[in-house]
N, C-alpha and C positions, 0 to 999 in steps of 0.2 A: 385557370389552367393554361398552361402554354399550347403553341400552334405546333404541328409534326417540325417544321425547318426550325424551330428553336429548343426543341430537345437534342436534335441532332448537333447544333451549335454547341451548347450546353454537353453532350459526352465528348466533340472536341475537343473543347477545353477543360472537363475534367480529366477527362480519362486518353488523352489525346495517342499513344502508344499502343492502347488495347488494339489488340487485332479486328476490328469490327466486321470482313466480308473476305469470303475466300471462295472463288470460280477459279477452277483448275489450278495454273501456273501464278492466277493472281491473286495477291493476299493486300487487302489494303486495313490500316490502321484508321480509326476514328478521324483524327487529323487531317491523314490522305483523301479518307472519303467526303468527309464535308469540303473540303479544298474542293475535289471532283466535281461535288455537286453544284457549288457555286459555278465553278468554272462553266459548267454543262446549263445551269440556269439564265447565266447571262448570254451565253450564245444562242438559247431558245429568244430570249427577251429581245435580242437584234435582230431576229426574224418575224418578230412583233407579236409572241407572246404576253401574253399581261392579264391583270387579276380578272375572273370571270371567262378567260377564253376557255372553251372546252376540245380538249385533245386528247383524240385515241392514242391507245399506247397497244402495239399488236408484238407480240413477243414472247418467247419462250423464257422460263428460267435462263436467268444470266445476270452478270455485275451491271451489265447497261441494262436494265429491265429496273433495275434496282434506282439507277445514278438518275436516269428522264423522271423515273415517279416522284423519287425528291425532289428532282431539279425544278419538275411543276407544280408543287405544292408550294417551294417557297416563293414562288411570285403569285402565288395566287388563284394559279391556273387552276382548273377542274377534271381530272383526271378521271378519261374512257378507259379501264386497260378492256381488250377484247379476246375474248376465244379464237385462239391458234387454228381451232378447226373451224372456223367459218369460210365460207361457200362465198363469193363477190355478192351474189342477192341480200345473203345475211348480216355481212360486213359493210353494205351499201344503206340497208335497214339501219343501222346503231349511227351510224355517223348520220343521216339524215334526221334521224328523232334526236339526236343529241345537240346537232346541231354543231357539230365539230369544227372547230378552224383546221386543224392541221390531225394528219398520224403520222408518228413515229412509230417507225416497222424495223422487226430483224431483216437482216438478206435475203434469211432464207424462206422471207415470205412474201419477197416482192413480188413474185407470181400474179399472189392474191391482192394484193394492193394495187398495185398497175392495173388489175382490170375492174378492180373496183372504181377506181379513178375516173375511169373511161368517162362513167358516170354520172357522177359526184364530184363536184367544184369543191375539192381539199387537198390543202398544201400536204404532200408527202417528202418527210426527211427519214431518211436509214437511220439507224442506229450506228451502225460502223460502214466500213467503206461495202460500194454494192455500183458498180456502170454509173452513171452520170448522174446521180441521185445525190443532193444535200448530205454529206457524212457528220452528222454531229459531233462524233468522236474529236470528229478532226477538231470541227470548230470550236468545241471546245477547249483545245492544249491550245487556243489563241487567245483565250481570256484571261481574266485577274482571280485569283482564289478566294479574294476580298470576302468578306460577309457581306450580302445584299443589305440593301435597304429593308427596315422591318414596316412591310404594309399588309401584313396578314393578320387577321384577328381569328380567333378561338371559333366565332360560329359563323367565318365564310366556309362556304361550298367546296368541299375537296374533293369527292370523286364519283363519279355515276357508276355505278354496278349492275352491268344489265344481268335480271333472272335467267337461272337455266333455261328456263323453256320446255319443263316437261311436262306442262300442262298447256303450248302454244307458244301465241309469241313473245318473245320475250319485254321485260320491261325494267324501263329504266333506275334505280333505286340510289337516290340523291343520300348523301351522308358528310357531313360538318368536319372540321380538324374535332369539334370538340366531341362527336360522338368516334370516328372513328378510334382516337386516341384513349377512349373508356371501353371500346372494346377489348382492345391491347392489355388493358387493367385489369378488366373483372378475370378474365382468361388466365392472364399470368398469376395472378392471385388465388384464385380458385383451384389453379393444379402447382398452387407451391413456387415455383418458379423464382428464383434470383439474379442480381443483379451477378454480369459476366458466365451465365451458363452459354453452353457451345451447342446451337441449333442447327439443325439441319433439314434443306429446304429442298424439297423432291416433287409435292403436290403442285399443281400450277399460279404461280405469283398471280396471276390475272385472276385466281376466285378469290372470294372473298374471306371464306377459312385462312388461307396460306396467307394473304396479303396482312389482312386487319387482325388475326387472330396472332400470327405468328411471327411475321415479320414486324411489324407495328408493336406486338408485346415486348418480343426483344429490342426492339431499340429502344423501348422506354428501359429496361432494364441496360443495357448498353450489353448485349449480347454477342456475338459472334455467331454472325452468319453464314452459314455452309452450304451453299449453294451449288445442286446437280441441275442440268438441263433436262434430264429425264430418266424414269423411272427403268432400273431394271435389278429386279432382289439380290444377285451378287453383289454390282458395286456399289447397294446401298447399303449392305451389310459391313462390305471394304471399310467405306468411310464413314462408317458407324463408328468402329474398331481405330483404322486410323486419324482421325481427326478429336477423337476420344469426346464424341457426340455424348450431351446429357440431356435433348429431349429432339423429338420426333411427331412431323403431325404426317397421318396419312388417310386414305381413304382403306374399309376393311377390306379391300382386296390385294393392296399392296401388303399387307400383313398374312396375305392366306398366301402367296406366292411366295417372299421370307420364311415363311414356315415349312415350305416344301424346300428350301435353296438346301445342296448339301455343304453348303458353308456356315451356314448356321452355326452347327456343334463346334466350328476347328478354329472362330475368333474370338479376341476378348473382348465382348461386349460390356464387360463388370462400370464404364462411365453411365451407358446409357440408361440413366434412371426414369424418366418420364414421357409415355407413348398415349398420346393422344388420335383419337379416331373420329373421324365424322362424315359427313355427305353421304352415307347410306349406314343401315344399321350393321350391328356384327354377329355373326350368327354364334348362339352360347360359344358353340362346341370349338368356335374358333378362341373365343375368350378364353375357354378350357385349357386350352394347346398352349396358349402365351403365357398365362399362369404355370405349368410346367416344365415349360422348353426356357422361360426367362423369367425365373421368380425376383431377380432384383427390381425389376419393371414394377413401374404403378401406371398401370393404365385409365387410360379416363377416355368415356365418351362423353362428346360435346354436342348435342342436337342443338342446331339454332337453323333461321331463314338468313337468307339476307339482307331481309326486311330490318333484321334487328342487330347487324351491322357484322357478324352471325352470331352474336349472345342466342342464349335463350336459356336451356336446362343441359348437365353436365353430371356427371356419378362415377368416382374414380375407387382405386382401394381397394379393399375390403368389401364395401360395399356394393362394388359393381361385379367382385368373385363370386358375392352370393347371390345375386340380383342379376343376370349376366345378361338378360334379355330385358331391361328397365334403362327408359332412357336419364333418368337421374332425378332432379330439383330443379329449380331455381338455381341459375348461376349466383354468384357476389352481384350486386346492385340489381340485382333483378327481378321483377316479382311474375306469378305464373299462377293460373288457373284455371279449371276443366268446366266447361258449362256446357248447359242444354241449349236447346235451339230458341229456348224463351228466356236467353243472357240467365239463369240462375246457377247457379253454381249448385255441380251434379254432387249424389251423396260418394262414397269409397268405393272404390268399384267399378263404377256407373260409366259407360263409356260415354264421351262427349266429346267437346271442341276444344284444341290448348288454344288459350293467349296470355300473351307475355305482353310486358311493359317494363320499362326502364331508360336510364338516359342514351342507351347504343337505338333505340326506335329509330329508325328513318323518321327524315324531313319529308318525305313523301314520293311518290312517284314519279319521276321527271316527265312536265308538260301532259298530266295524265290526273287530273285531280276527280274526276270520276270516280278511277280504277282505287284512288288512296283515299277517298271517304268509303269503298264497298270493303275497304280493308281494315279501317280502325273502325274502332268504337270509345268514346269516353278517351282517349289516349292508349288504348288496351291496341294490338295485334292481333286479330283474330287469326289464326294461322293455317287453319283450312287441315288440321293435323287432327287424327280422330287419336284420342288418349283416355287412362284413366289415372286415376289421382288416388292414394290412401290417405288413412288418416294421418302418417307421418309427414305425407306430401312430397311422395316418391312419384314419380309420374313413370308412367310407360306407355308409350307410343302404339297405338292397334296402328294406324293404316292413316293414310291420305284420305279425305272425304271422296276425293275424286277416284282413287283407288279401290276403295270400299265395292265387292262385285253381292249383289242379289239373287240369289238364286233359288227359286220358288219360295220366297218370300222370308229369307232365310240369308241373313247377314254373315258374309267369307270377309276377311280380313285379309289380305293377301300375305303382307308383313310372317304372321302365323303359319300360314302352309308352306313359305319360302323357308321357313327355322325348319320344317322339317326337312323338306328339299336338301336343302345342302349339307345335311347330317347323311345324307344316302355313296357310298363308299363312289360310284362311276359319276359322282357329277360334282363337276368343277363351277358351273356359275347357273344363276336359275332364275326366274321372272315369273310369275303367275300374276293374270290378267281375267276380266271376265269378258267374254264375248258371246251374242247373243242366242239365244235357244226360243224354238216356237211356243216351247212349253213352258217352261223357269221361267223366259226374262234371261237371265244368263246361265252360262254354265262357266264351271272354272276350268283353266286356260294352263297348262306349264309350257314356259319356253325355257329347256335344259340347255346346258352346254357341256359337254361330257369330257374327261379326263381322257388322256392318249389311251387307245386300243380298248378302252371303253365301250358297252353296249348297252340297251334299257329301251326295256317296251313298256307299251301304256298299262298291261295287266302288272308284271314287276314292280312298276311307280305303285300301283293302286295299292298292290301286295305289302309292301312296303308303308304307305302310311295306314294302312287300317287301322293297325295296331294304335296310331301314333297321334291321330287328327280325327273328329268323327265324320263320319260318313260322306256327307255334303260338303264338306269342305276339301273330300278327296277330287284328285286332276280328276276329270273329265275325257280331257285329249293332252295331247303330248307332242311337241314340236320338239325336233333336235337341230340347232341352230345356234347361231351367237346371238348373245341378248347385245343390245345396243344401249350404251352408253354415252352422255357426254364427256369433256374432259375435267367433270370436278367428283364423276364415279360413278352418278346418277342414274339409275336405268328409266331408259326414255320409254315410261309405258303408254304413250298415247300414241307412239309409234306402233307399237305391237298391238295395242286395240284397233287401230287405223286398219293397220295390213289384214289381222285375222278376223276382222268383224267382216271383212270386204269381200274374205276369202271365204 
């Protein structure tokens, strides 16, 4: 299998005209873009980049976000991208364990970089122009568009993907050209996808979803990239319509906010045929809504870690219309299994632990070989996801083990009471957590987020699921508040255990 910088060679010269990447006013062709990237490579490589350096990439959605990550893969380099929303402690954390030579940062984050720095012994170069900071941009329109030298092989080291962190801190997750480049595959594969569909990119390039799933599947495909810096349901709608977008990944809340846009109804959406969802689950009733409001749509959910490059299990169709709360199969190349706590494999039904295995598996934990033997087993992924499995080998996802709340000895699912939650007409986003009680052990926990002019007390909630959830598994208490999220959609529930266990 080829390395990322020589597929991208390879649609230069096939397809050198195709339109490959468009941010705003810029539209670059296949051609342009590999030229760019070369260009942008070799002027990383005179500041003494080379095979094995490891460089954070801090940056929002954008054509330069896009042009450094290539630039660093074809020499070899090992690619940090980092979360936009980190903190100087947090951002001084990933380069220190990573062990970074250098970051490349947007402008609009040198804030955060400069005082990171303060810190930490790493070369920082901008992105584009920014006060007296290295401008790559620049330095690049001073090089040769040449094709590099080919000194990359298939299973060197291409990028560190630090976890969310919402079980702590986060860690490092090492990933090959060769497996990221098989995530790209089984995903394109798996929901259809051909070569020169027209993509569009809104989730953040820095997770692992957006980069390896979406961005990496279309270039193997030689796709068109459509590129927003950020999320807001009208003008992702706009350039749905006009850039005559035919697939879409987002997280399900970027889909519950499109569903309320009143633009929705008044564009032609009739290109965009395939909507993909992941980093949290999607509540039926929103599956319901998309089914209706966009029946050309084949929607597909994709549950994976980043462990596994984020392969894992996927359920699109038909099948996901009638299944709307199951999180799928087995992706293409990949196999998956539900067991007990004594590794057997549970009967139909039977709630248990998913693990997956296949060639997108992480190399292991970066400097962390502890944490990545407490994670495999045999070559399997134990993925700390509590699922069940039929006999078709449909999987459905109950809850995070860590997730999972006890309450007088009596197993709450969380995943479960949030499907009903968000079916209740005043609330727009919802979190349930267990926090502890003298007498249960825990009790269960909602932290709501209510719709404008919206109201809900804790007998109305109760009132409300009786019907719907039994008894113990109804809230207990009622917080009204914003749930916290990082930026790949995730709700940070160890946050909320922290604060309301304390409280």
């Amino acid at each position: 299998m080829a390395t990322i910088g020589k597929i991208l060679e390879r649609n230069a010269n096939r397809v050198p005209d195709r339109e490959a990447l468009v941010y705003g006013e810029t539209r670059y062709t296949y051609r342009m873009l590999d030229n760019t990237i070369n260009q942008t490579a070799r002027a990383l490589a005179k500041r003494g980049i080379s095979h094995g350096d490891r460089v954070a990439l801090m940056s929002p959605n954008s054509d330069l976000f896009v042009l450094a990550y290539y630039a660093l893969l074809k020499l070899g380099a090992i690619v940090v991208p980092t979360n936009v929303r980190l903190a100087p402690p947090e951002l001084g954390y990933q380069l220190e364990d990573s062990g970074a030579r250098m970051i490349l940062f947007d402008p609009a984050l040198a804030h955060v970089v400069e005082e990171t720095l303060k810190s930490n012994p790493v070369e920082g170069v901008a992105l584009a122009h920014w006060d007296n900071w290295p401008n790559l941009q620049q330095l690049a329109q001073e090089e040769s568009p040449k094709p590099l030298p080919e000194i990359v092989q298939e299973h060197d080291d291409a990028q560190i993907l630090y976890t969310s962190g919402t079980t702590g801190r986060p860690k490092g997750v090492l990933m090959d050209h060769h497996r990221v480049i098989w995530t790209g595959l089984n995903v394109t594969s798996g929901v259809g996808l051909r070569e020169g569909e027209r993509l569009l990119h809104v989730a953040p390039l820095y997770h692992s979803a957006e980069l390896d799933l979406f961005l990496m599947g279309g270039t193997y495909l030689a796709a068109t990239h459509v590129i927003l810096r950020e999320f807001h349901p009208t003008t992702v709608l706009k350039m749905l319509a006009q850039e005559r977008i035919t697939a879409f990944f987002g997280v399900p809340t970027m889909y519950q906010f499109m569903l309320r846009d009143p633009s929705l109804d008044q564009l032609d959406l009739s290109s965009w045929k395939v909507g993909m969802f992941g980093a949290a689950p999607m509540p039926p009733s929103t599956v319901i809504q998309i089914a209706e409001k966009l029946p050309q749509l084949e929607l597909y959910n994709l549950a994976g870690l980043t462990e596994m490059g984020p392969g894992g299990v996927f359920l699109g169709g038909e099948e996901l219309r009638r299944n709307p709360g199951a999180a799928g199969r087995a992706i293409i190349n990949t196999e998956a299994r539900v067991v007990d706590s004594q590794y057997r494999d549970v009967k139909p039904g039977v709630v248990g632990e998913l693990w997956l295995r296949g060639e997108t598996l992480m190399k292991g934990y970066w400097n962390k070989p502890e944490a990545t033997e407490a994670t495999m087993h045999d070559g399997w992924l134990m993925t700390g996801d509590l699922a069940t499995i039929d006999d078709q080998g449909l999987i459905t996802l109950v809850d995070r083990k860590k997730d999972m709340i006890i309450t007088g000895g009596m197993n709450v699912y969380s995943v479960e009471v949030e499907n009903v939650l968000i079916t209740h007409p005043a609330i727009l986003d919802c979190a349930v957590v267990g926090v502890p009680h003298p007498d249960y052990g825990e009790t269960v926990m909602a932290i709501v987020t209510l719709k404008p002019d919206a109201t809900l007390s804790l007998d109305e909630l109760r009132e409300y699921c009786r019907p719907r959830i039994a008894d113990y598994k109804i809230p207990r208490k009622l917080v009204i508040g914003d749930i916290p999220r990082n930026a790949s959609g995730k709700v940070l529930k160890y946050q909320l255990r922290q604060q309301y266990s304390q409280n």
